[in-house]
DSSP file (Angstrom, degrees, kcal/mol; ACC not computed):
  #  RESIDUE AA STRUCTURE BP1 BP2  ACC     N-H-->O    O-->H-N    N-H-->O    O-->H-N    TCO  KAPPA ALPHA  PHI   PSI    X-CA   Y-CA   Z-CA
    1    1 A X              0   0    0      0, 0.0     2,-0.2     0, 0.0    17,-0.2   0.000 360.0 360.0 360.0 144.7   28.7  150.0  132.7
    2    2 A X  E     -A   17   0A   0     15,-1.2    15,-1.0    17,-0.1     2,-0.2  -0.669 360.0-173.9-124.6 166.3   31.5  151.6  130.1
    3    3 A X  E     -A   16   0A   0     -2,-0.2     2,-0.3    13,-0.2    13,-0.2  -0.942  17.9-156.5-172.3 167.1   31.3  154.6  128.4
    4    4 A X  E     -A   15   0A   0     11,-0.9    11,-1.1    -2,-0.2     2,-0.2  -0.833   7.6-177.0-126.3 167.3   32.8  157.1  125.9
    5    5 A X  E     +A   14   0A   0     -2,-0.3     9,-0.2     9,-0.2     2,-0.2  -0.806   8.6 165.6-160.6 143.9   32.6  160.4  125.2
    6    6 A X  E     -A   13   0A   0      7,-1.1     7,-4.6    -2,-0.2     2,-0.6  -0.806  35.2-122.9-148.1 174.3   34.0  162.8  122.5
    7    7 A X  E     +A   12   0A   0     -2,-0.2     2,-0.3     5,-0.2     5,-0.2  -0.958  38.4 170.3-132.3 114.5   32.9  166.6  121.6
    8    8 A X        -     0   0    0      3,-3.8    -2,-0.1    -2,-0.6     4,-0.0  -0.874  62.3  -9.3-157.4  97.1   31.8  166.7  117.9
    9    9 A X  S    S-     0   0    0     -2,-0.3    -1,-0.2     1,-0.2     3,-0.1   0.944 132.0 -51.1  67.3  68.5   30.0  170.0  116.1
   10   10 A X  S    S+     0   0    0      1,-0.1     2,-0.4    -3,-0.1    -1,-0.2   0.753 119.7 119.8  45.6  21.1   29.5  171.6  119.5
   11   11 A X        -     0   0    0     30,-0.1    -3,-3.8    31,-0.0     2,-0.6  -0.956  60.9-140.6-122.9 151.9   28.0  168.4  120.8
   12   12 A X  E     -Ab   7  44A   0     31,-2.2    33,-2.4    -2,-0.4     2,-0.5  -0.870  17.6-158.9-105.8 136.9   29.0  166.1  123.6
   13   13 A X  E     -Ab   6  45A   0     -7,-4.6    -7,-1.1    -2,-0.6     2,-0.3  -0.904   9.1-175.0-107.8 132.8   28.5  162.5  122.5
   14   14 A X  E     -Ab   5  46A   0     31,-1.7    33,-1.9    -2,-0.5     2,-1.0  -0.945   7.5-163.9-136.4 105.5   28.2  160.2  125.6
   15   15 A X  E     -Ab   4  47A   0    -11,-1.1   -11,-0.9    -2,-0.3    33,-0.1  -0.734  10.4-154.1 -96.2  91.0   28.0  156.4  124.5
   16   16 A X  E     -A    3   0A   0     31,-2.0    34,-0.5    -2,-1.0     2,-0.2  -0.100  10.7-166.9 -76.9 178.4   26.8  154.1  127.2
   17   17 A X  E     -A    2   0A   0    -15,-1.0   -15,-1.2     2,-0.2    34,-0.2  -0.958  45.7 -16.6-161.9 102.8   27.3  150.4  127.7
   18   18 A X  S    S-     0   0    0     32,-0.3    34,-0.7    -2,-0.2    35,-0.1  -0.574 106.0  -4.9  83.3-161.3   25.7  147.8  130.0
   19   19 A X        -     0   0    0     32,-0.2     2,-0.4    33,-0.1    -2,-0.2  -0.117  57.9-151.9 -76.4 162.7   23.7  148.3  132.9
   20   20 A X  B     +e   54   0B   0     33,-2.5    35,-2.1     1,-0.1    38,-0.8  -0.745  38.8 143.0-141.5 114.3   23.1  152.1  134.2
   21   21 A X        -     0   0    0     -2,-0.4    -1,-0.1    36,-0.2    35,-0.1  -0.148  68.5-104.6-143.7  30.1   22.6  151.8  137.5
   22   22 A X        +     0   0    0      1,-0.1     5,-0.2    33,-0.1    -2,-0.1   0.291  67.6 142.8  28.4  27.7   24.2  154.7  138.9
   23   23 A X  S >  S-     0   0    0      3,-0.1     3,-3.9     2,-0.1     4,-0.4   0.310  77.0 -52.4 -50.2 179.3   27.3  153.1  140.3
   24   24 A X  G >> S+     0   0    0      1,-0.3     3,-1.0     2,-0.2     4,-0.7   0.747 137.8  64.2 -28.8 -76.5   30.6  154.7  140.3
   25   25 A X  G 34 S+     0   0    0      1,-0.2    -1,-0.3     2,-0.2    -2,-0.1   0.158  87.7  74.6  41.6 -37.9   30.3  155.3  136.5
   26   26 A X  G X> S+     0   0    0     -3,-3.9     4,-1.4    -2,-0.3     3,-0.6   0.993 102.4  41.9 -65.6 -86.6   27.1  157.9  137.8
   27   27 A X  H <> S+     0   0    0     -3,-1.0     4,-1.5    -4,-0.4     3,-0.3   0.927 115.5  49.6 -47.8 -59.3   30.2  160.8  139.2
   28   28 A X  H 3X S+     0   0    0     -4,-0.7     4,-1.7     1,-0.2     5,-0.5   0.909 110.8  50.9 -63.4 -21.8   32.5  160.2  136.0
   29   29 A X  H <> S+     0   0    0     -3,-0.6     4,-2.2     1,-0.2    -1,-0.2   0.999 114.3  42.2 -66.4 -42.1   29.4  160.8  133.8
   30   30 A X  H  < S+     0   0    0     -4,-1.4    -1,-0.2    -3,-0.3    -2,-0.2   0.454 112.4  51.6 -49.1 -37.6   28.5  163.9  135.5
   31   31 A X  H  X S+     0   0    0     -4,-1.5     4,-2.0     2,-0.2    -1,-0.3   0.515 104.9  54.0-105.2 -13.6   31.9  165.2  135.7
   32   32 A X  H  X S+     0   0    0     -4,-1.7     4,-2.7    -5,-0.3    -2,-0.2   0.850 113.4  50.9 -79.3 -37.0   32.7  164.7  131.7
   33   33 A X  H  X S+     0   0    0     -4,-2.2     4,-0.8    -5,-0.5    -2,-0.2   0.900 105.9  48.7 -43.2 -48.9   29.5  166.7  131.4
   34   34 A X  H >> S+     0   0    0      2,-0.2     3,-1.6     1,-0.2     4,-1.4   0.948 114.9  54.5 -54.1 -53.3   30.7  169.5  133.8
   35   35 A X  H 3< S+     0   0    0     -4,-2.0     3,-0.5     1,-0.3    -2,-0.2   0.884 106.2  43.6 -32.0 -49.5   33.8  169.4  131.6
   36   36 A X  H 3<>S+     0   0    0     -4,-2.7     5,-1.7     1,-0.2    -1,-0.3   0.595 110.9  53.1 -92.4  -3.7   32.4  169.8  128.5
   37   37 A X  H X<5S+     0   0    0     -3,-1.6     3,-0.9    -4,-0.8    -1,-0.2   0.568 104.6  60.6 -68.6 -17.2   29.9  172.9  129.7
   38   38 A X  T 3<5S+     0   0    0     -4,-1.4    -2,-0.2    -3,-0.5    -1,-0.1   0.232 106.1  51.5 -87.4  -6.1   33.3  174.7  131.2
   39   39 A X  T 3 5S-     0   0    0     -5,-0.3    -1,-0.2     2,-0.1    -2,-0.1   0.297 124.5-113.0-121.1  15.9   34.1  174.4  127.6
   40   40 A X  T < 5 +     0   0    0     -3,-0.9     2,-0.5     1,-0.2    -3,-0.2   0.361  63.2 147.6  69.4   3.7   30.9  176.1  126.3
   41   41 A X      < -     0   0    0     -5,-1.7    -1,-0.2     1,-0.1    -2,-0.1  -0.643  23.5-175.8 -94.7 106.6   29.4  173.1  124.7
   42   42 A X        +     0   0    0     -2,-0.5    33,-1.5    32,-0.1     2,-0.4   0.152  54.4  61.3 -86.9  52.0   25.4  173.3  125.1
   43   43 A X  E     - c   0  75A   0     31,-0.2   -31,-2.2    33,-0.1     2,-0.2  -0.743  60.1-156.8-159.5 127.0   24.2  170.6  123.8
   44   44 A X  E     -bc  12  76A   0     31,-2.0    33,-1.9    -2,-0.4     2,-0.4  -0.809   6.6-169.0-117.8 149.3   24.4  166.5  124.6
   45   45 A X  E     -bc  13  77A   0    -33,-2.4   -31,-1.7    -2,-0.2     2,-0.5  -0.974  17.1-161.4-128.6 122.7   23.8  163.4  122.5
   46   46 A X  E     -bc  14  78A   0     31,-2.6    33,-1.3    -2,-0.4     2,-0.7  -0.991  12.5-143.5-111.0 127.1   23.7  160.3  124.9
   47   47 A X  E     +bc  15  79A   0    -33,-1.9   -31,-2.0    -2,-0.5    33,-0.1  -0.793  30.5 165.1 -62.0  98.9   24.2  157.4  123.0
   48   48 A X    >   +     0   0    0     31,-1.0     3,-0.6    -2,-0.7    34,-0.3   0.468  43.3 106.2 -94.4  -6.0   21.7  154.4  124.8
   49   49 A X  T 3  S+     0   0    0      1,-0.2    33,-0.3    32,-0.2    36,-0.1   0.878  82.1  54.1 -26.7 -66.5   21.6  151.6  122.1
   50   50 A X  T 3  S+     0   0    0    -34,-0.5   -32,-0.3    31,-0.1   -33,-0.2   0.717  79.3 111.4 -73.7 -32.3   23.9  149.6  124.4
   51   51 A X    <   +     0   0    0     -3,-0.6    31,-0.2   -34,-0.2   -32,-0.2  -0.147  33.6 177.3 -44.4 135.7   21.8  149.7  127.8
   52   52 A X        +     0   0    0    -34,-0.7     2,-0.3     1,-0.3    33,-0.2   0.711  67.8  14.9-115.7 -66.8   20.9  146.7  128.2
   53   53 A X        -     0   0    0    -35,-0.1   -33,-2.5    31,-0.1     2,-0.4  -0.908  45.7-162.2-115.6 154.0   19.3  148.4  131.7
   54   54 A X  B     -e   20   0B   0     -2,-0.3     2,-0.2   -35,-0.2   -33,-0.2  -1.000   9.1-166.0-132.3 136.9   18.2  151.3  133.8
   55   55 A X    >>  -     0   0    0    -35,-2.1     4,-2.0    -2,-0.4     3,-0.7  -0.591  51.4 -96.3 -85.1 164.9   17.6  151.5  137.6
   56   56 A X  T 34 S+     0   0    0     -2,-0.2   -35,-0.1     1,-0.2   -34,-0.0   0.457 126.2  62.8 -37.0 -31.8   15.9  154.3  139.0
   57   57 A X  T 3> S+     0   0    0      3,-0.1     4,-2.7     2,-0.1    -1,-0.2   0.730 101.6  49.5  -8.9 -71.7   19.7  155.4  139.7
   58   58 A X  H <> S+     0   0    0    -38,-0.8     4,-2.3    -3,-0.7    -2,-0.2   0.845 103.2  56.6 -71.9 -38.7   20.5  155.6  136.3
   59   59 A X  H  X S+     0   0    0     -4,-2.0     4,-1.7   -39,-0.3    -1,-0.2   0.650 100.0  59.3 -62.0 -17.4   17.5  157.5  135.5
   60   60 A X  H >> S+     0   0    0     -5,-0.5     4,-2.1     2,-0.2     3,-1.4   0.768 107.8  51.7 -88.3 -75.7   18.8  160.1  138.1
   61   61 A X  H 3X S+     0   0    0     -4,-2.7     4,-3.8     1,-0.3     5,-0.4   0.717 114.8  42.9  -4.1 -72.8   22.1  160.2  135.7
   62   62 A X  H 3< S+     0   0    0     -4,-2.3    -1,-0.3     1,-0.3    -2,-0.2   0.551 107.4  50.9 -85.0 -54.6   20.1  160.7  133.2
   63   63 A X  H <X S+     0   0    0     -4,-1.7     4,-1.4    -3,-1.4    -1,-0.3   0.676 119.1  47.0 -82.9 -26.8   17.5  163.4  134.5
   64   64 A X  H >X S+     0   0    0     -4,-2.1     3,-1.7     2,-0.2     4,-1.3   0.989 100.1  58.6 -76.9 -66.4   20.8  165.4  135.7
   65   65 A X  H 3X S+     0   0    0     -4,-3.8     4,-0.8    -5,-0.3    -1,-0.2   0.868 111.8  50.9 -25.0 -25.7   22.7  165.2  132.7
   66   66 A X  H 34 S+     0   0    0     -5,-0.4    -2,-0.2     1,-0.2    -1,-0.2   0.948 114.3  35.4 -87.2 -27.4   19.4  166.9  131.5
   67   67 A X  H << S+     0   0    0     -3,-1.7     3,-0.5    -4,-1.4    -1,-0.2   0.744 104.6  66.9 -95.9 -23.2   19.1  169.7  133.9
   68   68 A X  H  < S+     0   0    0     -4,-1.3     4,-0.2     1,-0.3    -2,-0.2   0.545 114.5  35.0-114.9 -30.4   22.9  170.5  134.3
   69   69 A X  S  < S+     0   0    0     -4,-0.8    -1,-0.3    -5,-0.4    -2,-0.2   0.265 115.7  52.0-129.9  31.3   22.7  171.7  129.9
   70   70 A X  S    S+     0   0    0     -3,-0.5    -2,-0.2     3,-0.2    -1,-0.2   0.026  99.0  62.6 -94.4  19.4   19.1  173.2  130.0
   71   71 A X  S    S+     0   0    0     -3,-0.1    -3,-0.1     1,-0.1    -2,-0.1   0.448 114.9  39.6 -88.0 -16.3   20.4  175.6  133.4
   72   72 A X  S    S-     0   0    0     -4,-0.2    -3,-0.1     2,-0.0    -1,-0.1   0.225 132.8-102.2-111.4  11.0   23.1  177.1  130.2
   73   73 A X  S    S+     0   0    0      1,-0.1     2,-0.2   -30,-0.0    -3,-0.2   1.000  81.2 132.9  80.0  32.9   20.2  176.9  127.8
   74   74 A X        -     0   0    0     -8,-0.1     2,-0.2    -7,-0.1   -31,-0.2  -0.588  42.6-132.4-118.8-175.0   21.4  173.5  126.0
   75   75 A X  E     -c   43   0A   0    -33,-1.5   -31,-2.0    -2,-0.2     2,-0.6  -0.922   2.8-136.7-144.1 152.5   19.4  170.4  125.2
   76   76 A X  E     -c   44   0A   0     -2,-0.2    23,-1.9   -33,-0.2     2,-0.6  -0.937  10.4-168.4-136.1 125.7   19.7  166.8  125.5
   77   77 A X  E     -cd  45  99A   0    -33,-1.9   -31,-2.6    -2,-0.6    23,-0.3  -0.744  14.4-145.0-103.6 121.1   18.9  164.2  123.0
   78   78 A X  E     -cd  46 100A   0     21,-3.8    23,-3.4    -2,-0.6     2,-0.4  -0.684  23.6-147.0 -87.1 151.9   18.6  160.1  123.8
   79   79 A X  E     -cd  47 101A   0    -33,-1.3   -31,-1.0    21,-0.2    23,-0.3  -0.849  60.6 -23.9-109.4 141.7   20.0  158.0  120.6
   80   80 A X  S    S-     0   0    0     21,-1.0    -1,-0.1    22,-0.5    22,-0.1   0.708  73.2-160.6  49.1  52.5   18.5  154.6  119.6
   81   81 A X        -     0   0    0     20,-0.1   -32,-0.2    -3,-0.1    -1,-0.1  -0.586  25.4-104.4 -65.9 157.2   17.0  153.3  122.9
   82   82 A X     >  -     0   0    0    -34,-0.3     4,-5.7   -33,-0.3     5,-0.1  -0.250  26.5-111.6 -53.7 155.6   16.3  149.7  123.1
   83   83 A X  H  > S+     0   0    0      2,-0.2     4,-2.0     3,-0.2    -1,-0.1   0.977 124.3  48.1 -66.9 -61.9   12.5  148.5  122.8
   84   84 A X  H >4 S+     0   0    0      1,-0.3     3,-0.6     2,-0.3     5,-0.2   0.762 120.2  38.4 -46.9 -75.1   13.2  147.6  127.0
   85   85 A X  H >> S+     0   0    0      1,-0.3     3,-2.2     2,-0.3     4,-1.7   0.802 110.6  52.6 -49.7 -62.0   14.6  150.9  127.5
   86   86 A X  H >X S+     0   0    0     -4,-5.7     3,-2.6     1,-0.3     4,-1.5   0.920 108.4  59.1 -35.1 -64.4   12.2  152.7  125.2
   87   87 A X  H << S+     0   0    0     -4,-2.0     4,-0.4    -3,-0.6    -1,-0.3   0.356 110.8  40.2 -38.6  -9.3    9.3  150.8  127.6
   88   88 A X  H <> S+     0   0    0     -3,-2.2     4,-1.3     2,-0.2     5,-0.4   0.392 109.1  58.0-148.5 -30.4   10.7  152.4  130.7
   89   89 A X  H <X S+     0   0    0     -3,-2.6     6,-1.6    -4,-1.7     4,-0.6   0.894 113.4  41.0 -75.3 -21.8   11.2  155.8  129.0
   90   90 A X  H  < S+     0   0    0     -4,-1.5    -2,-0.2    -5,-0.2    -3,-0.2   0.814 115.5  51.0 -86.8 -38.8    7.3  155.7  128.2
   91   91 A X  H  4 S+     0   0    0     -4,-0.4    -3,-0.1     1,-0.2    -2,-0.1   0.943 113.0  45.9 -70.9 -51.1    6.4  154.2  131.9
   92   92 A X  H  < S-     0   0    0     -4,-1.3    -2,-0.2     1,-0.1    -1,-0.2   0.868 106.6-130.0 -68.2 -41.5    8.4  157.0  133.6
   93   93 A X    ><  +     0   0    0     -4,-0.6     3,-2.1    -5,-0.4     4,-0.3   0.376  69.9 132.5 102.4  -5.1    6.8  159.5  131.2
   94   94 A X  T 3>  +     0   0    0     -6,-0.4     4,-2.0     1,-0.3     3,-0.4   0.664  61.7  76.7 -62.4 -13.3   11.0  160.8  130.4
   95   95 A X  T 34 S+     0   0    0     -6,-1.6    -1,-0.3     1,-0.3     5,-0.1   0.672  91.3  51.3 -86.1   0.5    9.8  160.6  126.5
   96   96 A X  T <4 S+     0   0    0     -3,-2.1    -1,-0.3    -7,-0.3    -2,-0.2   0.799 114.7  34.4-101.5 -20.2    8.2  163.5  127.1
   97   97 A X  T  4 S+     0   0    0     -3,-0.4     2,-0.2    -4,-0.3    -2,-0.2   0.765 110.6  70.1 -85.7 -42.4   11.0  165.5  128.6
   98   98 A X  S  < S-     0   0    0     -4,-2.0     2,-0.5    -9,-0.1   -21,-0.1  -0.670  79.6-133.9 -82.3 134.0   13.9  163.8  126.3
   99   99 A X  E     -d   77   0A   0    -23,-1.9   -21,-3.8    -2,-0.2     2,-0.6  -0.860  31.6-152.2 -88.7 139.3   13.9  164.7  122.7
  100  100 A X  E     -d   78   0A   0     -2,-0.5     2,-0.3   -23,-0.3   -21,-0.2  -0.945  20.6-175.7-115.2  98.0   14.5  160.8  121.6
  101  101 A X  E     -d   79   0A   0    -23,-3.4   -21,-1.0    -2,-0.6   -20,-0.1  -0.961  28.3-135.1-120.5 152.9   16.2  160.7  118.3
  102  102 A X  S    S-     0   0    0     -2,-0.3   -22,-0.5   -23,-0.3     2,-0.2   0.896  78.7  -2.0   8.6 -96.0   17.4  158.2  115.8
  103  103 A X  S    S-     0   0    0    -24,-0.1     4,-0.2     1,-0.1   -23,-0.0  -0.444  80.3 -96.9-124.8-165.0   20.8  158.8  114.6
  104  104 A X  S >> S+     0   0    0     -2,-0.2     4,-1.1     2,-0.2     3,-1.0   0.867 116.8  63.7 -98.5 -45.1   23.3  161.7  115.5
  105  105 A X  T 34 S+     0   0    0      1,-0.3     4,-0.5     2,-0.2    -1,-0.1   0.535  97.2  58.6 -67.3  -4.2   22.0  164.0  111.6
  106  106 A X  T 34 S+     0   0    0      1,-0.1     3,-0.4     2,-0.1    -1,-0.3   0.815 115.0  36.6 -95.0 -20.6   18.4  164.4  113.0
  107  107 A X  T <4 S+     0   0    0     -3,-1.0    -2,-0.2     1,-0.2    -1,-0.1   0.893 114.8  47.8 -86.8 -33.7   20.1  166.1  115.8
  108  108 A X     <        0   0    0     -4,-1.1    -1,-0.2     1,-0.2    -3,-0.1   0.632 360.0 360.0 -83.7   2.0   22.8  168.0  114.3
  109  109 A X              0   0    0     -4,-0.5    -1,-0.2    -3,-0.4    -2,-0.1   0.404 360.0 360.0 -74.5 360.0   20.5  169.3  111.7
């Protein structure tokens, strides 16, 4: 799994890649997150178009990323899941917890 991240209108964009399956990959996500909350930034966009897959792992990522910016009062937004992904966000029930948006303007709006 790759990934990017940049900090753009108070938001941190984290663009995943491949599987997320809470490998090594899991600690570096976690800790560009810490980063960017030591820098005031409440608010996350994770990019998931590119997941291909999620383990139960990843979903841990995922559910942390989420709790780690609504303990400072931020929010976290999923981009573009895949229809497989989307399916798994809907089994898990997580579409109900994650605001699930489109592009990056429904968010920054």
């Amino acid at each position: 799994m790759n990934f990017t991240k940049e900090i753009k209108n108070n938001h941190l964009i984290l663009r995943l890649s491949g599987d997320l399956i809470g490998e090594d990959n899991g600690a570096a996500i976690i800790e560009a997150v810490t980063d960017a909350i030591q820098q005031k930034v409440l608010n996350c966009i994770v990019d998931i178009s590119g997941l291909r897959y999620i383990n139960s792992s990843g979903i841990g990522v995922l559910i942390t990323i989420l709790t780690k910016f609504r303990n400072k009062g931020g929010e976290v937004s999923l981009m573009r899941p895949s229809e497989s992904v989307q399916k798994l966000l809907v089994i898990t029930k997580l579409n109900a917890i994650f605001h699930i948006v489109q592009n990056e303007e429904e968010i920054i709006k």
